[in-house]
C-alpha positions, 0 to 999 in steps of 0.5 A: 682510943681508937674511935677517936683516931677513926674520927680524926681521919674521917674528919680530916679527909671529909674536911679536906674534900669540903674545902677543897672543892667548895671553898678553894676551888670555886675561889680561884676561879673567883679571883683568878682567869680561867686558864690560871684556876684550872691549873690551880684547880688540877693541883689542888685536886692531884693533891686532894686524891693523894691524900684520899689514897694515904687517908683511906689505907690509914683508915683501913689500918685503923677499921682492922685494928678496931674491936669496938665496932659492931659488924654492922657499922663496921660495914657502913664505914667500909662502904663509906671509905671504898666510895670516897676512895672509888669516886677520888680515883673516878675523878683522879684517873679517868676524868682528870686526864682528859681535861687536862687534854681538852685544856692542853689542845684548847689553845690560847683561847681556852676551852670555852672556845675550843670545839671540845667545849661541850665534852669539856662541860660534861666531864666537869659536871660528872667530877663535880657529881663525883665530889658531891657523892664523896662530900656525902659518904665523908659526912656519913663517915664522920658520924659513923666513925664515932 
């Protein structure tokens, strides 16, 4: 019962970061401009990081409550929930808000116009990396977690 509860968190929270951030994300800003898809963006991604936080407490709860763990895959799961959690709250609280500043004093002509452009570009590329670690550790968490 419980392996099977563990799956199905681990699976919806790896699931939800995979779908969010390489299927909506990057469909938005297929089809919408780019100041509409980063609005969109940053509130899929908010959502995304509340949902990590409830997924990752649920999954602590179930770790707990799980004796049929041996100690040593009980360990990869922890690091794995930490990591995801860790690299959720990396992009959730550190780099998000201050995109969403650059994006705020950006003006009318958007950020890529903007003189902030290039620390603009750097913090993408380091929540884009976050996402990518994430994605990885949900992966190992999936297969751990049976």
């Amino acid at each position: 019962m419980m392996a099977n509860v563990r799956l199905l968190l681990a699976a919806l929270w790896a699931g939800s970061i995979w779908g969010v951030s390489y299927l909506a994300a990057p469909s938005a800003f297929a089809v919408l401009d780019s100041t509409s898809a980063g609005s969109v963006v940053a509130t899929m991604l908010t959502r995304e990081a509340w949902l990590s936080i409830a997924l990752a407490l649920l999954l602590a709860i179930v770790l707990l409550r799980s004796p049929d763990l041996d100690a040593r895959r009980r360990r990869w799961l922890w690091w794995c929930i930490g990591g995801m959690l860790l690299c959720s709250m990396i992009v959730y609280l550190g780099l998000q808000p201050v995109m969403a500043a650059i994006r705020a004093s950006a003006g009318p002509a958007g950020v890529r116009a903007s003189p902030q452009w290039t620390t603009f570009a750097t913090l993408h590329g380091l929540s884009q990396l976050c996402y990518l670690v994430e994605s990885i550790l949900g992966a190992v968490l999936v297969v751990k977690s049976r």
